[in-house]
Structures are given as structure tokens and as C-alpha cells.
Backbone as CSV, one residue per row, in Angstrom:
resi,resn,N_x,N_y,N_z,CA_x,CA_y,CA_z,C_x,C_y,C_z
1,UNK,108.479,151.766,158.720,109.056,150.846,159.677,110.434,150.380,159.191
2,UNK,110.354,150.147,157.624,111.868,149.857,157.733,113.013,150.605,157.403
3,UNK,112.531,152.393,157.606,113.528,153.332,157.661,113.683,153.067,159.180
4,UNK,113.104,152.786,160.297,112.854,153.119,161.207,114.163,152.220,161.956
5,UNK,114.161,151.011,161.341,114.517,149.613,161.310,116.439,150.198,160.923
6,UNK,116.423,150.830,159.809,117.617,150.645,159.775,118.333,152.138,160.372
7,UNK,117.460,153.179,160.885,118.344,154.338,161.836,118.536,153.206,163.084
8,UNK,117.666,152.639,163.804,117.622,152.114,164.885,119.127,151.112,164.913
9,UNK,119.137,150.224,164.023,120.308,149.558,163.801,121.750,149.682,163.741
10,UNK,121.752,151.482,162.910,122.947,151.879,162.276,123.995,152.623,163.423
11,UNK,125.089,152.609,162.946,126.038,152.763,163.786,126.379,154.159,163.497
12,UNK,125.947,154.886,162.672,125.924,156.603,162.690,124.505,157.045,162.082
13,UNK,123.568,157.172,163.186,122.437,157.482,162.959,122.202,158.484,162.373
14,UNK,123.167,159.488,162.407,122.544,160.999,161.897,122.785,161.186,159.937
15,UNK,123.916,160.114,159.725,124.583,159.821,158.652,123.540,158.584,157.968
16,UNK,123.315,157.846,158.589,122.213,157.070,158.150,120.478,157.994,157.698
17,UNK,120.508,158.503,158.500,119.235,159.879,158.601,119.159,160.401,157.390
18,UNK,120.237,161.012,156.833,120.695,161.980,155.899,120.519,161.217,154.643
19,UNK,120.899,159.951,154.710,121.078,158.909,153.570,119.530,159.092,152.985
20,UNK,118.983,158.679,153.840,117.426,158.042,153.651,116.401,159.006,153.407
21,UNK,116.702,160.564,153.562,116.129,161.931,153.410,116.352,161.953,151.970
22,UNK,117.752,161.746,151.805,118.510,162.281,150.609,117.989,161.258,149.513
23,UNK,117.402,159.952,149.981,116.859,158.796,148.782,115.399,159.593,148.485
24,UNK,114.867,159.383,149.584,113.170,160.008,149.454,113.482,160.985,148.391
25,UNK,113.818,162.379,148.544,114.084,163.492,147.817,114.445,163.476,146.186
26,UNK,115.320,161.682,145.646,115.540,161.733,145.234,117.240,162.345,144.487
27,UNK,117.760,162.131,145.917,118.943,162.708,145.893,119.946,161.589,146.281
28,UNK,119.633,160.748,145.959,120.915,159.223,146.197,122.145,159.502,145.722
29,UNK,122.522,160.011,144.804,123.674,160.502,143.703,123.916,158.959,143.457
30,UNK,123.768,158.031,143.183,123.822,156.588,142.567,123.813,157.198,140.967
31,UNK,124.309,156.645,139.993,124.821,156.356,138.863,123.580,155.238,138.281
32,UNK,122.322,156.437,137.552,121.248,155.615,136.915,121.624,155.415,135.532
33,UNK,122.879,155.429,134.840,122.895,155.387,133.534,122.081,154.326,132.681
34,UNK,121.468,154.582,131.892,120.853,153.684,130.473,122.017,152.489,130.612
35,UNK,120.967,151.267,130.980,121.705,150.226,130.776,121.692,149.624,129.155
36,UNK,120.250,149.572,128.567,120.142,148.923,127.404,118.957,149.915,127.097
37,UNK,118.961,149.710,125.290,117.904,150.460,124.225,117.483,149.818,123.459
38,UNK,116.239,150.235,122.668,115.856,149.104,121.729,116.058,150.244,120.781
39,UNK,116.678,149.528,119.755,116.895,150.725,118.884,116.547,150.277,117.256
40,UNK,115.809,150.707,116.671,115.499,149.684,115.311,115.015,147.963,115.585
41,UNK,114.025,148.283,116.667,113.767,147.082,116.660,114.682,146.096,118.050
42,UNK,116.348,146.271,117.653,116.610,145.497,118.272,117.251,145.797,119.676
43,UNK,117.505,145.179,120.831,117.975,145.368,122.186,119.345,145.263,122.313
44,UNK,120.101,146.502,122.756,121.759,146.528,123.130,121.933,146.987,124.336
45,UNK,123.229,147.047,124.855,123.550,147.029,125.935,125.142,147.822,125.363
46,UNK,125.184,147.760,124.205,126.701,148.353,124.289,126.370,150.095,124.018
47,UNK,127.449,150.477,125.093,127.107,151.988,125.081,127.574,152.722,123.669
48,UNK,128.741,152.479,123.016,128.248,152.868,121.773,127.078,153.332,120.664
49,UNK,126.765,151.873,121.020,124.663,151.895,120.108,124.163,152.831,120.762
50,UNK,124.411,152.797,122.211,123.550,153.387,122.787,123.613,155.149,122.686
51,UNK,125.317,155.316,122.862,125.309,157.242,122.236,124.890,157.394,120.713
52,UNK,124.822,156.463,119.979,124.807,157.432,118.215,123.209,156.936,118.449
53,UNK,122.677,156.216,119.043,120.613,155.961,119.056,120.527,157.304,119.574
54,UNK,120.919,157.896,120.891,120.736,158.986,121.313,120.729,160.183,120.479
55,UNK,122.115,160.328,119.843,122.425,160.948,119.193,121.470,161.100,117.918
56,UNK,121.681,159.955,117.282,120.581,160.295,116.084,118.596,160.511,116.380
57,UNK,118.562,160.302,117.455,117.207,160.656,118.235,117.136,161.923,118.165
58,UNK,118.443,162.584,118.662,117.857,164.056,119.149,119.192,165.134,118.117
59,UNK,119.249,164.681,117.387,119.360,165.414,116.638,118.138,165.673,115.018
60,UNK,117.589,163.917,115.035,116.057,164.213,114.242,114.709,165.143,114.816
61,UNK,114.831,164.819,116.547,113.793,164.872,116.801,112.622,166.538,116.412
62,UNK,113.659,167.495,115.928,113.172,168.566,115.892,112.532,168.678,114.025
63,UNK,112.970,167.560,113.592,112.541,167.755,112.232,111.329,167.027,112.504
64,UNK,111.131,166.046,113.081,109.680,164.705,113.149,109.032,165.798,113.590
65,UNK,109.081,166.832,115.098,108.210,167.691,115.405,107.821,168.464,114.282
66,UNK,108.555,169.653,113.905,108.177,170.271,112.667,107.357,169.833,111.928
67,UNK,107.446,168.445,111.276,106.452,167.938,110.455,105.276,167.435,110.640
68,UNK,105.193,167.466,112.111,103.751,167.169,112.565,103.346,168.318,112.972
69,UNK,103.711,169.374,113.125,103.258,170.312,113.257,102.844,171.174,111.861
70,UNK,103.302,170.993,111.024,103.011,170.855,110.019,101.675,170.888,108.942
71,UNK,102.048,169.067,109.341,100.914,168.267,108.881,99.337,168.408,109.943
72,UNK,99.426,168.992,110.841,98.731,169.512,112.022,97.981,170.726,111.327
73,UNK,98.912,171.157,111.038,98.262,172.744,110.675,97.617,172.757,109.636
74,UNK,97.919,171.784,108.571,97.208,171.759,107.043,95.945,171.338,107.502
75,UNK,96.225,170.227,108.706,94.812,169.323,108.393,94.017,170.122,108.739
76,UNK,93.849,171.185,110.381,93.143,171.845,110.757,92.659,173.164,109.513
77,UNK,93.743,173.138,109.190,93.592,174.540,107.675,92.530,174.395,106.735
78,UNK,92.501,173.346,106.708,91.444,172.421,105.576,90.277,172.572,106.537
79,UNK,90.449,171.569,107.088,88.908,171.354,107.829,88.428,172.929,108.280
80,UNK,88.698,173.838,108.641,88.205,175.127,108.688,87.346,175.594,107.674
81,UNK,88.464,175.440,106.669,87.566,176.067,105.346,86.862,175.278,104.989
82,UNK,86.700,173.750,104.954,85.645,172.816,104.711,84.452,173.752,105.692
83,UNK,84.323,173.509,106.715,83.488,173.948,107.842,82.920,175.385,106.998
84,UNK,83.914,176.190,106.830,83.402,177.779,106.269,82.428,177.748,104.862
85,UNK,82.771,176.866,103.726,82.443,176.476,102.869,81.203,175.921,102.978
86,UNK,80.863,175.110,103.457,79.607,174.022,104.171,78.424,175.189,104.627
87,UNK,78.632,176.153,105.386,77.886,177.100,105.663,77.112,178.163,104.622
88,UNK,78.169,178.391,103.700,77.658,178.987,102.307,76.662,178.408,101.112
């Protein structure tokens, strides 16, 4: 009703139409940038903090994976042969 509400209202309906297709879809083109991060705890807003948090996020993030993958694999490694062992 209140898409309905504002084609009915608008003074270029087909342009209004398009708007409201294009929101649903997810296609607004509006400017969602990261307003603020918590980064170590604490909350900023200055985009600075906010590129080197990014930055140092994803340039670690492939080592934190690795190491849980890792530490993943030992644990299961173990417990296997515990399991294999136990049977004997």
C-alpha cells in the first residue's frame, strides 16, 4: 500500500515505478559505506581506522584460517588414531 501510495502521488509514475523495482531488487545505487567499526575493542567513525582495521583484517585473515585448519586437522588426526588404537 505504500508503494502504491507513492506511484499514485508521484508526478512521473513510470520513473517513480523504476525507483521502487530498483529498491526491492536491491538496486538503489545509494552509497552504504561503513559508517563506524569496533576495532580492538574500541568504536570509530574515522575512515582512516576504519581502512588499516580493514586492511589489517584481511590481510591476517588467511593466516587465522590456515591455523585453524590446522589445528583442525591435528585434532581430528589424533582422535582417529586414539579411536584406531582403542580397538586393538
Amino acid at each position: 500500500m505504500e508503494y502504491d501510495g507513492r506511484i499514485f502521488n508521484s508526478n512521473d509514475v513510470m520513473r517513480t515505478s523504476w525507483k521502487l523495482i530498483n529498491k526491492e531488487l536491491g538496486k538503489d545505487h545509494k552509497n552504504h559505506g561503513i559508517q563506524s567499526v569496533i576495532d580492538d575493542g574500541q568504536c570509530t567513525a574515522n575512515q582512516q581506522i576504519i581502512a588499516i582495521a580493514f586492511n589489517k583484517h584481511f590481510t591476517t585473515v588467511c593466516d587465522v584460517i590456515n591455523k585453524n585448519i590446522n589445528a583442525n586437522y591435528c585434532l581430528a588426526k589424533t582422535s582417529v588414531n586414539r579411536i584406531s588404537f582403542s580397538f586393538l
